[in-house]
mmCIF file of the C-alpha atoms, coordinates in Angstrom:
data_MODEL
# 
_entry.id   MODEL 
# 
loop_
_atom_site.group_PDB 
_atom_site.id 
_atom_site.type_symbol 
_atom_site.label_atom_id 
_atom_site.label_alt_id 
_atom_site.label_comp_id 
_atom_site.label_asym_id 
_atom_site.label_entity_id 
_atom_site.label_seq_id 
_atom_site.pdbx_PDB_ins_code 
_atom_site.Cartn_x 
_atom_site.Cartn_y 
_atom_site.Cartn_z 
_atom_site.occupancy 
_atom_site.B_iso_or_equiv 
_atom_site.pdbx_formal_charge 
_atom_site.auth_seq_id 
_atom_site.auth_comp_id 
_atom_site.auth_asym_id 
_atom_site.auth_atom_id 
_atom_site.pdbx_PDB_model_num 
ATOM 1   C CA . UNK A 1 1   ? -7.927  11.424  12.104  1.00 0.00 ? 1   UNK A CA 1 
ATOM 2   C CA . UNK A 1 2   ? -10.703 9.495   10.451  1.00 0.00 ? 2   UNK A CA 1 
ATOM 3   C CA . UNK A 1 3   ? -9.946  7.054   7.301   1.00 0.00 ? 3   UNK A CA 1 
ATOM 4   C CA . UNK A 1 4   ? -12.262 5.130   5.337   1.00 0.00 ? 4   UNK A CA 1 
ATOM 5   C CA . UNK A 1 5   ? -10.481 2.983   3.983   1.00 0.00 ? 5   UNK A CA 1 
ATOM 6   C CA . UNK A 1 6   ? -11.562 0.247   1.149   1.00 0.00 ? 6   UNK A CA 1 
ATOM 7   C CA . UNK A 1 7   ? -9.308  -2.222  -0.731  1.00 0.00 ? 7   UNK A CA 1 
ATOM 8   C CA . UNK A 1 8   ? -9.188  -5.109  -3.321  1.00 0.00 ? 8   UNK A CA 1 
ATOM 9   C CA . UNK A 1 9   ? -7.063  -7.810  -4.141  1.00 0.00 ? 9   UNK A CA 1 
ATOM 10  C CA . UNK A 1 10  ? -6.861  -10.913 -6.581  1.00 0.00 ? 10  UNK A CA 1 
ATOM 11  C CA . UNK A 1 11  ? -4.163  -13.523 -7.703  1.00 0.00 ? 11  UNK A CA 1 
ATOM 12  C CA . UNK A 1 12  ? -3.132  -14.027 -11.090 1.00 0.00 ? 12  UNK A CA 1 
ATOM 13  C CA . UNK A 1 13  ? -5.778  -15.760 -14.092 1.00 0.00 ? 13  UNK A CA 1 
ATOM 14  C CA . UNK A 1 14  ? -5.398  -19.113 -13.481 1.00 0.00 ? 14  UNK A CA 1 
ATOM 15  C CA . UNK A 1 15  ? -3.880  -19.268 -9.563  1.00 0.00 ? 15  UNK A CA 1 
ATOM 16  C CA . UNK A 1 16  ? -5.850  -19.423 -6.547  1.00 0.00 ? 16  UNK A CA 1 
ATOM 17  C CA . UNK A 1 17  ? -2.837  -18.158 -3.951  1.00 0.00 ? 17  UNK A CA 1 
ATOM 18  C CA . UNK A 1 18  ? -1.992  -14.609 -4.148  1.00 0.00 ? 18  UNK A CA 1 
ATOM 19  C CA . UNK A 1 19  ? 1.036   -13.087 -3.465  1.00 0.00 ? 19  UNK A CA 1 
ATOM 20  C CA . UNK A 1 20  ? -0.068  -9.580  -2.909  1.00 0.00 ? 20  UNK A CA 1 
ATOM 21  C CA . UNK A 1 21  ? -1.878  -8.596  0.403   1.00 0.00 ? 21  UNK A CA 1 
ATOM 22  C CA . UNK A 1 22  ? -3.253  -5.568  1.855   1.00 0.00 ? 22  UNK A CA 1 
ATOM 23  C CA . UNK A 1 23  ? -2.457  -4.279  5.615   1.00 0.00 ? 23  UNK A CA 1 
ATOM 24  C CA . UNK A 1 24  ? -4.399  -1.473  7.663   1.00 0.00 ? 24  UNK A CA 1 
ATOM 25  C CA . UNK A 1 25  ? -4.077  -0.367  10.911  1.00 0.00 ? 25  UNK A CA 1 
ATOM 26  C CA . UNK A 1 26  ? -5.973  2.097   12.358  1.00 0.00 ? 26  UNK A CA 1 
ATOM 27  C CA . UNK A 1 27  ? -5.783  3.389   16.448  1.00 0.00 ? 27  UNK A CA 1 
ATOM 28  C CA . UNK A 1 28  ? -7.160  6.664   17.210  1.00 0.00 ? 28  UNK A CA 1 
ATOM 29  C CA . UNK A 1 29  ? -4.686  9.464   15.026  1.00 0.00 ? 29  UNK A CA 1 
ATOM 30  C CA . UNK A 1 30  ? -2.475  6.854   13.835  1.00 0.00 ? 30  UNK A CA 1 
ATOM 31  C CA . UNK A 1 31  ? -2.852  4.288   11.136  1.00 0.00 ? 31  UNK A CA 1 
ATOM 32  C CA . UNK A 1 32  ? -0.744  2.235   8.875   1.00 0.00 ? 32  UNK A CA 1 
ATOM 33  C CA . UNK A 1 33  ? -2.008  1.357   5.463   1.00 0.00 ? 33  UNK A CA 1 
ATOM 34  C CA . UNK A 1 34  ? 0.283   -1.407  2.960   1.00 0.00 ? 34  UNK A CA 1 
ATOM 35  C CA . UNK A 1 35  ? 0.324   -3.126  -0.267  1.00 0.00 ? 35  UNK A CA 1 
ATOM 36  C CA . UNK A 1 36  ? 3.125   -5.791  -0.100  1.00 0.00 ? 36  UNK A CA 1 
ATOM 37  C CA . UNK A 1 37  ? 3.427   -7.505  -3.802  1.00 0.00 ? 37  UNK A CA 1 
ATOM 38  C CA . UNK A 1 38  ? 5.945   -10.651 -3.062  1.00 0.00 ? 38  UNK A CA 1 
ATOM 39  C CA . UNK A 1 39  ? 8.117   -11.459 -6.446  1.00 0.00 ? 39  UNK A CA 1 
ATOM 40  C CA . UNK A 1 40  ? 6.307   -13.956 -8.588  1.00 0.00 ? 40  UNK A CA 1 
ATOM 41  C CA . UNK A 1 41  ? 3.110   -15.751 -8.205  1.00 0.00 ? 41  UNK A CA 1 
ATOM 42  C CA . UNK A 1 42  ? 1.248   -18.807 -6.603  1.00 0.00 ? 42  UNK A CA 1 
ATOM 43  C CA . UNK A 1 43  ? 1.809   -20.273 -3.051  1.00 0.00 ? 43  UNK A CA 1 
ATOM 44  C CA . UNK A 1 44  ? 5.344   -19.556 -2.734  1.00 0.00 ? 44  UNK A CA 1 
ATOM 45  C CA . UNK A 1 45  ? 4.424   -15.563 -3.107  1.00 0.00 ? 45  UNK A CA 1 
ATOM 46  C CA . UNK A 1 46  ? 1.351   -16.055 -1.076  1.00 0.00 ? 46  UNK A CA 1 
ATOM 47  C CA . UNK A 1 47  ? 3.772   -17.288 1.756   1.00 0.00 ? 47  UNK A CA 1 
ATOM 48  C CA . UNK A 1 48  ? 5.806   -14.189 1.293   1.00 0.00 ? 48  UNK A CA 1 
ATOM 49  C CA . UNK A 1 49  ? 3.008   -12.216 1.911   1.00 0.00 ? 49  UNK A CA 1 
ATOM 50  C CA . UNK A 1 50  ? 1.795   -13.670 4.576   1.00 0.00 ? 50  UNK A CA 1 
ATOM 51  C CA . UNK A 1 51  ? 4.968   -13.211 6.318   1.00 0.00 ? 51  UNK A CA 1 
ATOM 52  C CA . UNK A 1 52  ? 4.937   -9.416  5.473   1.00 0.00 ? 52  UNK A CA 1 
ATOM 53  C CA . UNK A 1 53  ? 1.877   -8.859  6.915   1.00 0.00 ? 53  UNK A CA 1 
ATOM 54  C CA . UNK A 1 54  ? 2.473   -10.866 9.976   1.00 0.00 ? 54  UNK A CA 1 
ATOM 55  C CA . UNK A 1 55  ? 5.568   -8.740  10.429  1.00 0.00 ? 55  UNK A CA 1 
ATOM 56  C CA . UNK A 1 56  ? 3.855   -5.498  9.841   1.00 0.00 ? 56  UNK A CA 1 
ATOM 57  C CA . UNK A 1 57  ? 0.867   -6.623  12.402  1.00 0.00 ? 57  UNK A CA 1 
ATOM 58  C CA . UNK A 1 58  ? 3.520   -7.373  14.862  1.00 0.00 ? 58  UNK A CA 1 
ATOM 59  C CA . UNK A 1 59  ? 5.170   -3.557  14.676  1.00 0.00 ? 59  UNK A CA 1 
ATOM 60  C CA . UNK A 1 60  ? 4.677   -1.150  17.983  1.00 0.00 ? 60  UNK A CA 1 
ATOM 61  C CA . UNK A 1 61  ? 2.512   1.207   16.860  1.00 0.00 ? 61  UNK A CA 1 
ATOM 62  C CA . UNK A 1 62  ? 5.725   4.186   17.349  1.00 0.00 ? 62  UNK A CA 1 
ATOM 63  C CA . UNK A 1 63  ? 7.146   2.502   14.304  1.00 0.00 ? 63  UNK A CA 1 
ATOM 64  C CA . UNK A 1 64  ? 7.679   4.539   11.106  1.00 0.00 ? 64  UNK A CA 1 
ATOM 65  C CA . UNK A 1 65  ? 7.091   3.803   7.620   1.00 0.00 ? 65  UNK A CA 1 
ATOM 66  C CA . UNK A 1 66  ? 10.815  3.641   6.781   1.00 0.00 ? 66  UNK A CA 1 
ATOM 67  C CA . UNK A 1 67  ? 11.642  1.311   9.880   1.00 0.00 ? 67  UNK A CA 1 
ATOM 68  C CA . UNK A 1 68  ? 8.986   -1.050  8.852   1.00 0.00 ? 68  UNK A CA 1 
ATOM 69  C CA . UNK A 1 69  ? 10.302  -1.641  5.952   1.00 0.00 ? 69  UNK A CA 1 
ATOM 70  C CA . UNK A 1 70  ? 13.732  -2.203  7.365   1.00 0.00 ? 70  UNK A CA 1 
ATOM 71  C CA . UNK A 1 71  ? 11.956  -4.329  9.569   1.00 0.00 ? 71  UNK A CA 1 
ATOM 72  C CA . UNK A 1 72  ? 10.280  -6.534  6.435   1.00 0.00 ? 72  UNK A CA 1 
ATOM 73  C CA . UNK A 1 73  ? 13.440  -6.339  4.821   1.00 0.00 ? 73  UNK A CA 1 
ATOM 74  C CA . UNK A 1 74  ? 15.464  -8.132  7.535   1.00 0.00 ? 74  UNK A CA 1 
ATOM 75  C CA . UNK A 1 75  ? 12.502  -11.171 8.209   1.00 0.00 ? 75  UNK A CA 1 
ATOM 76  C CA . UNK A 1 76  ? 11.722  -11.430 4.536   1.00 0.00 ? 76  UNK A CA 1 
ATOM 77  C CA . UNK A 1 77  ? 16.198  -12.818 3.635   1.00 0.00 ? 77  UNK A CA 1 
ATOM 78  C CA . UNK A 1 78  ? 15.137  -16.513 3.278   1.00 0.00 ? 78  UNK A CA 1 
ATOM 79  C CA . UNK A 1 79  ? 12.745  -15.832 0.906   1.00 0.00 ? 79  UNK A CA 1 
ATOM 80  C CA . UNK A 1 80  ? 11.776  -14.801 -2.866  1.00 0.00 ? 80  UNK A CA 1 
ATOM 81  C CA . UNK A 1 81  ? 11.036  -11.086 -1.697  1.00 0.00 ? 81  UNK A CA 1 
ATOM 82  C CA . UNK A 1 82  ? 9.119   -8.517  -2.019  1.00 0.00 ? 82  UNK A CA 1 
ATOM 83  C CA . UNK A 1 83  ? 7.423   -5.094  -3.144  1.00 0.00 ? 83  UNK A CA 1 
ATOM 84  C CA . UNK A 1 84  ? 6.070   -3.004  -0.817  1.00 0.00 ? 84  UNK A CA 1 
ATOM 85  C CA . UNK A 1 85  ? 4.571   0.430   -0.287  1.00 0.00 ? 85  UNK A CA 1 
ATOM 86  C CA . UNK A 1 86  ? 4.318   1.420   3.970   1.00 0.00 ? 86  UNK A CA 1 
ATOM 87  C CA . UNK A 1 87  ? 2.703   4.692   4.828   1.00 0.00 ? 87  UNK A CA 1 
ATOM 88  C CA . UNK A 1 88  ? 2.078   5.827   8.264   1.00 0.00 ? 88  UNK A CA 1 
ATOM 89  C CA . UNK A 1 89  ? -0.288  8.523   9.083   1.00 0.00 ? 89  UNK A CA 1 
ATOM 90  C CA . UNK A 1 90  ? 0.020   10.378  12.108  1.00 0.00 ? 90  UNK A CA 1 
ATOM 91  C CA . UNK A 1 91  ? -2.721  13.126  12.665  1.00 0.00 ? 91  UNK A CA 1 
ATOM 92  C CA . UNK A 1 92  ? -2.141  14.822  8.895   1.00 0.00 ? 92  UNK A CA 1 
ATOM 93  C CA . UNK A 1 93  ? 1.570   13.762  8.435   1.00 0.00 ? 93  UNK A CA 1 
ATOM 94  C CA . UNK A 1 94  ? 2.124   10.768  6.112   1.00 0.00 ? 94  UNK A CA 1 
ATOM 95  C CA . UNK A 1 95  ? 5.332   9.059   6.007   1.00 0.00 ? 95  UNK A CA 1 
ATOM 96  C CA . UNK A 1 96  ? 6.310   6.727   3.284   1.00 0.00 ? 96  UNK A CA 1 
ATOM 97  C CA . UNK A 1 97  ? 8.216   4.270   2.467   1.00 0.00 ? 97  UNK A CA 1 
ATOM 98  C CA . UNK A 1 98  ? 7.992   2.054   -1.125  1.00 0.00 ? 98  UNK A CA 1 
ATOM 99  C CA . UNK A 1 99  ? 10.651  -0.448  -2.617  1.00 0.00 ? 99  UNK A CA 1 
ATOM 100 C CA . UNK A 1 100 ? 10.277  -1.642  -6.288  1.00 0.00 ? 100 UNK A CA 1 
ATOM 101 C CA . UNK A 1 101 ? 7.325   -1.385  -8.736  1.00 0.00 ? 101 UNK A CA 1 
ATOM 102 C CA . UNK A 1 102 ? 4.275   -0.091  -6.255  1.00 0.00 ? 102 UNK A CA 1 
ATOM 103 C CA . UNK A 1 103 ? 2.379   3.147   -6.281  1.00 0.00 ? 103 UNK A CA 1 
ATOM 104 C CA . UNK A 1 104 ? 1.106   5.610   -3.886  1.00 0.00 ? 104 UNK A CA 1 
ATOM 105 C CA . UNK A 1 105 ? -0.910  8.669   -5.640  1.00 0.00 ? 105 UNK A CA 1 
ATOM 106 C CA . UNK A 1 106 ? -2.452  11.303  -3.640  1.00 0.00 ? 106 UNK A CA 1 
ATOM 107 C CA . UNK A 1 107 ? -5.441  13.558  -4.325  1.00 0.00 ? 107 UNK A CA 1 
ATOM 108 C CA . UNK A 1 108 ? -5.741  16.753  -2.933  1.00 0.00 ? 108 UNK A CA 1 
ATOM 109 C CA . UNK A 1 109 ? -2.288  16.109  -0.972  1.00 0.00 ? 109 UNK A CA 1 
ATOM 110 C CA . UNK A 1 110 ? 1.505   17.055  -1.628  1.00 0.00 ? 110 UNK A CA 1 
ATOM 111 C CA . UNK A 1 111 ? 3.038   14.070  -1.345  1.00 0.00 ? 111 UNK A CA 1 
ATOM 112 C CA . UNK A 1 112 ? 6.957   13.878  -2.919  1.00 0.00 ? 112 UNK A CA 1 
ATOM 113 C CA . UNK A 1 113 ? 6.723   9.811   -2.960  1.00 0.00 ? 113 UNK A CA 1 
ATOM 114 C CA . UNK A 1 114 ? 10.052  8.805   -3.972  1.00 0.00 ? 114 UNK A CA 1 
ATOM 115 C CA . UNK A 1 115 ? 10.738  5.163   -4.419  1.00 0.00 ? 115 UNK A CA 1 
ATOM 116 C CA . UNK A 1 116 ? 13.967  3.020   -3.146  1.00 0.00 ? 116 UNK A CA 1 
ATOM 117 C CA . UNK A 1 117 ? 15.167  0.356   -6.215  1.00 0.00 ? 117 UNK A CA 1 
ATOM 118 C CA . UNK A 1 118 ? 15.288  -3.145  -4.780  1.00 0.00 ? 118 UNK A CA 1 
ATOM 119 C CA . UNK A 1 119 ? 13.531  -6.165  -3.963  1.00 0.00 ? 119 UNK A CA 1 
ATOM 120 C CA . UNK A 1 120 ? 12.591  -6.240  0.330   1.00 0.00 ? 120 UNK A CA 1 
ATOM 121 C CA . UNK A 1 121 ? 14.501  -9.740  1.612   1.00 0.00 ? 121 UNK A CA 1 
ATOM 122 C CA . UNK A 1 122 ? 16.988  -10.098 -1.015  1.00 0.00 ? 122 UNK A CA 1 
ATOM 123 C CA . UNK A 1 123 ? 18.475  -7.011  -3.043  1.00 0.00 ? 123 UNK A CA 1 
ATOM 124 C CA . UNK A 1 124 ? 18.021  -3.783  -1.307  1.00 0.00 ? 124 UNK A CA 1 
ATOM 125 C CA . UNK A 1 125 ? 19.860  -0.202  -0.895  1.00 0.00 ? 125 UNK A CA 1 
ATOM 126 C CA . UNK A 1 126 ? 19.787  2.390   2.045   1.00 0.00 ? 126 UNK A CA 1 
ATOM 127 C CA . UNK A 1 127 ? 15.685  3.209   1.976   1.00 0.00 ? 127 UNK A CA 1 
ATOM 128 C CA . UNK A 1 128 ? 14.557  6.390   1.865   1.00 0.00 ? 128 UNK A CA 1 
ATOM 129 C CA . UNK A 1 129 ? 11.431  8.083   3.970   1.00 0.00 ? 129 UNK A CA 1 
ATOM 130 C CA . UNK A 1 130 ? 9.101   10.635  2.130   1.00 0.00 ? 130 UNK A CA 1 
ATOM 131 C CA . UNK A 1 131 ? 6.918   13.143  4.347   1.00 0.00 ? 131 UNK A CA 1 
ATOM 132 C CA . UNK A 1 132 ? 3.678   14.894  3.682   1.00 0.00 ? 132 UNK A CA 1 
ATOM 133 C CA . UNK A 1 133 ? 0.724   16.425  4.307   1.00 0.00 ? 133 UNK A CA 1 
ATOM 134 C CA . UNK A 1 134 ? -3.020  14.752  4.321   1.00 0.00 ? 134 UNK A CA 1 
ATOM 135 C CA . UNK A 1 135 ? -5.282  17.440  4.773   1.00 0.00 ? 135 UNK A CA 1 
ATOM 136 C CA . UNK A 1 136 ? -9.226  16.383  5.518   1.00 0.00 ? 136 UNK A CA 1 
ATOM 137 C CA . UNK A 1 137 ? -10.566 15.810  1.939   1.00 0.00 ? 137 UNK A CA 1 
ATOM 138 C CA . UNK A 1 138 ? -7.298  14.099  0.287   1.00 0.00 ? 138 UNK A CA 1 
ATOM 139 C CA . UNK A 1 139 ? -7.540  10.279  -1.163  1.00 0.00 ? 139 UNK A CA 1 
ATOM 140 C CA . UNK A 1 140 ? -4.277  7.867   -1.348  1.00 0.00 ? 140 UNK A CA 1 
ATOM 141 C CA . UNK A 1 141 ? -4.384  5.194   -4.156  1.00 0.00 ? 141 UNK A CA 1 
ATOM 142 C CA . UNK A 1 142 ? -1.799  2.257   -2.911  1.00 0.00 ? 142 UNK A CA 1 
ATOM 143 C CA . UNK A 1 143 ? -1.410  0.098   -5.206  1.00 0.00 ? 143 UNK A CA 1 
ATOM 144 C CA . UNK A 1 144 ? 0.771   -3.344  -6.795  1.00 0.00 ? 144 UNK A CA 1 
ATOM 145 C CA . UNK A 1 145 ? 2.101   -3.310  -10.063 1.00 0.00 ? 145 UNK A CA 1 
ATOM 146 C CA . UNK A 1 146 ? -0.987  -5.262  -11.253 1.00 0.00 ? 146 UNK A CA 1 
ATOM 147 C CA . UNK A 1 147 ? -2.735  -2.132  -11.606 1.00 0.00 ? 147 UNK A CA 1 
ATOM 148 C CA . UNK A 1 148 ? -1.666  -0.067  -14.712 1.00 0.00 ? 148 UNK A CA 1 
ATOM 149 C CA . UNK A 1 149 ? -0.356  3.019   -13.783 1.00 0.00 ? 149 UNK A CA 1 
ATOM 150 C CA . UNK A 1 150 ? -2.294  5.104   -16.391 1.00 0.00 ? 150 UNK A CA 1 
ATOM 151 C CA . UNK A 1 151 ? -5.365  5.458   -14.373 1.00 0.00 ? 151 UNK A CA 1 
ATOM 152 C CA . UNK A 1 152 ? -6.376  9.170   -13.778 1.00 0.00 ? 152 UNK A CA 1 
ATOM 153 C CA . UNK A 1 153 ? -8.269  11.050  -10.662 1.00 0.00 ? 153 UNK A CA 1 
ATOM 154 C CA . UNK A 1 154 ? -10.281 12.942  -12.988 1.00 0.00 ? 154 UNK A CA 1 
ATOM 155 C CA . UNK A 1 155 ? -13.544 12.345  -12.455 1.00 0.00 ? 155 UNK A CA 1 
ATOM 156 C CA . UNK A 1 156 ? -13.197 10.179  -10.059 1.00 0.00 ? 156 UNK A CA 1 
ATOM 157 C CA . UNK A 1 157 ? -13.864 11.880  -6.731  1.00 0.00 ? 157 UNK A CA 1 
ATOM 158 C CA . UNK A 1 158 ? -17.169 10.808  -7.188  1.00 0.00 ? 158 UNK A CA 1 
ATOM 159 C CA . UNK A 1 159 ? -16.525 7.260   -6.266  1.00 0.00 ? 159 UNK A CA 1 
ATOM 160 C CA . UNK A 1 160 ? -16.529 5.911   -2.947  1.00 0.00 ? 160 UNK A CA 1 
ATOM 161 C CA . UNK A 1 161 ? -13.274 4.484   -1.895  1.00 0.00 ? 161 UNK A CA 1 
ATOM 162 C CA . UNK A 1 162 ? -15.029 0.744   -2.369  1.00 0.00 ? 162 UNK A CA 1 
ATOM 163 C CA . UNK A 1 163 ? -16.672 1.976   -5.768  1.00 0.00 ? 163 UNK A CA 1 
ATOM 164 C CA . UNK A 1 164 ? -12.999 3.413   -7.265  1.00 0.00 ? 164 UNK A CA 1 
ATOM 165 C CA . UNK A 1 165 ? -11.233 0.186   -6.300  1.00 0.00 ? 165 UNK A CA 1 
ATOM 166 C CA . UNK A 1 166 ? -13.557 -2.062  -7.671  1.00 0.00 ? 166 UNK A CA 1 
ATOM 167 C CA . UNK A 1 167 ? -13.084 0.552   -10.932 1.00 0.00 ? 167 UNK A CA 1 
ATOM 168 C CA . UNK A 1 168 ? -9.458  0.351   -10.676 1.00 0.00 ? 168 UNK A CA 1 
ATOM 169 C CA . UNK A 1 169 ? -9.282  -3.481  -10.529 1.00 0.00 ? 169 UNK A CA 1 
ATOM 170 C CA . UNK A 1 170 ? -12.093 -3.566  -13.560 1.00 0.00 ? 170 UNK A CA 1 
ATOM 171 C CA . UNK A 1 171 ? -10.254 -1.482  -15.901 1.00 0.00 ? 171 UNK A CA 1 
ATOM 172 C CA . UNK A 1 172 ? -6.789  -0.981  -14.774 1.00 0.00 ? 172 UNK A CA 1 
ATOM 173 C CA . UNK A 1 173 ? -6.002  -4.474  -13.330 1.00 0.00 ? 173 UNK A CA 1 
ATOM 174 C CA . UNK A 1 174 ? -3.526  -6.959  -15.189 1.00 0.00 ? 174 UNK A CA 1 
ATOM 175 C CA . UNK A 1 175 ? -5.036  -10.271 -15.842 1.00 0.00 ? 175 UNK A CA 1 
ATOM 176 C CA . UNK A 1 176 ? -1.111  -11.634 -15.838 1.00 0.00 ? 176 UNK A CA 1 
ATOM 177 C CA . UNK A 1 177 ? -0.406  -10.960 -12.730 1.00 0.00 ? 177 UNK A CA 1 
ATOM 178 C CA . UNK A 1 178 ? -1.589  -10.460 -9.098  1.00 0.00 ? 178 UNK A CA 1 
ATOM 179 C CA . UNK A 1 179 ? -3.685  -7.537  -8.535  1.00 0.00 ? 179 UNK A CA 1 
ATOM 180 C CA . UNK A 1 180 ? -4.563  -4.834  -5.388  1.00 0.00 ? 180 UNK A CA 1 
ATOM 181 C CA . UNK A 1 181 ? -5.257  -1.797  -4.517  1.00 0.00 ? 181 UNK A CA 1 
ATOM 182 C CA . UNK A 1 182 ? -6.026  0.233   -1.608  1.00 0.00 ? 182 UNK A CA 1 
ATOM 183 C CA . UNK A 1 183 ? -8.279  3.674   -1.557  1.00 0.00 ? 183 UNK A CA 1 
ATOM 184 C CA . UNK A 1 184 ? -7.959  5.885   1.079   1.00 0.00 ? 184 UNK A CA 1 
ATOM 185 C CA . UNK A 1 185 ? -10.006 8.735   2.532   1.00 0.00 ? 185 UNK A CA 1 
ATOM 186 C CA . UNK A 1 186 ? -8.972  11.372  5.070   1.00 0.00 ? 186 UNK A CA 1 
ATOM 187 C CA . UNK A 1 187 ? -11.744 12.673  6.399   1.00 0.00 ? 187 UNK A CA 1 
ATOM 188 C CA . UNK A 1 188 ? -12.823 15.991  8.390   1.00 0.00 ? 188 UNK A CA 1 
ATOM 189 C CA . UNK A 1 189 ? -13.293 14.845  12.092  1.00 0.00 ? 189 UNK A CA 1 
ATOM 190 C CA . UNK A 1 190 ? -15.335 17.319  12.856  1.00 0.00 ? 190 UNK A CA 1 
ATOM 191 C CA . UNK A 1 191 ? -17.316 17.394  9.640   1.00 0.00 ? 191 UNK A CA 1 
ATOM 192 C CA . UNK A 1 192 ? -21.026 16.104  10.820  1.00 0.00 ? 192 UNK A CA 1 
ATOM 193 C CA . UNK A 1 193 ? -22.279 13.062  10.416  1.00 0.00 ? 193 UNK A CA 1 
# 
């Protein structure tokens, strides 16, 4: 499986810290891709991100989306919490897991993403996994809720995965609150270079 992968991220007008982060992965025909959006803003958030991503850095590759976030819920309890959206591709399977207000979108993939109501570290029910498909040619969107979720694929295929997040952030992104998104491309391995 080849990715190209291409994200952005920036705090809140007026803070420096930022409490969302991005996390990718990538060995051979697996990879794990993540947008973690810890509650609230500033250096307290930007702690609880850091923490999220040091946990999902430290995961054994064999580790699924839905343990992961188990995983982030249990080292995240002494903190403010989090969002979170953890897919794992494996050859063209995706498995996902997302808690509170993050998006995954897929292009040119099946992808039932259903989303478990909560907050990772403090309030959170049984997760739930979703499974599908990323053929060659598909595009995932991750994204925090600092992106308005209006934003439409049409006519955007065009775009590299760099060019459509710096166009996400540009016209979708919330100047009130911390901002990232995540683009990526599942390319043909055997397509020629």
């Amino acid at each position: 499986m080849n990715l190209t992968i291409a994200h952005e991220s920036r705090p809140c007008s007026g803070e420096r810290a930022n409490g969302d982060t991005v996390v990718v992965r990538e060995n051979g025909s697996w990879a794990l891709i993540a947008v973690i959006d810890a509650l609230g803003h500033g250096p307290r958030a930007e702690e609880v991100a850091v923490a999220a991503a040091d946990t999902l850095l430290g995961l054994p590759e064999a580790t699924g989306a839905q343990d992961a976030v188990e995983r982030l819920h249990r080292n995240l309890r002494a903190t403010r919490g989090a969002a979170a959206m953890v897919c794992v591709l494996t050859n063209d399977l995706l498995e996902g897991c997302g808690v509170g207000n993050v998006l995954l979108r897929a292009q040119d993939a099946r992808i039932p993403v259903v989303l478990t109501p909560g907050v990772i570290g403090r309030r959170l029910r049984r997760t739930r996994a979703f499974f599908g498909k990323t053929p060659p040619g598909s595009r995932l969107v991750l994204a925090s809720d600092g992106i308005s979720q209006r934003f439409r694929f049409t006519d955007q295929r065009s775009k590299t995965p760099a060019a459509l997040c710096r166009h996400l952030m540009t016209t979708y992104g919330k100047h009130h609150d911390d901002a990232t998104v995540l683009v990526a491309d599942v390319e043909d391995p055997h397509a020629p270079t």
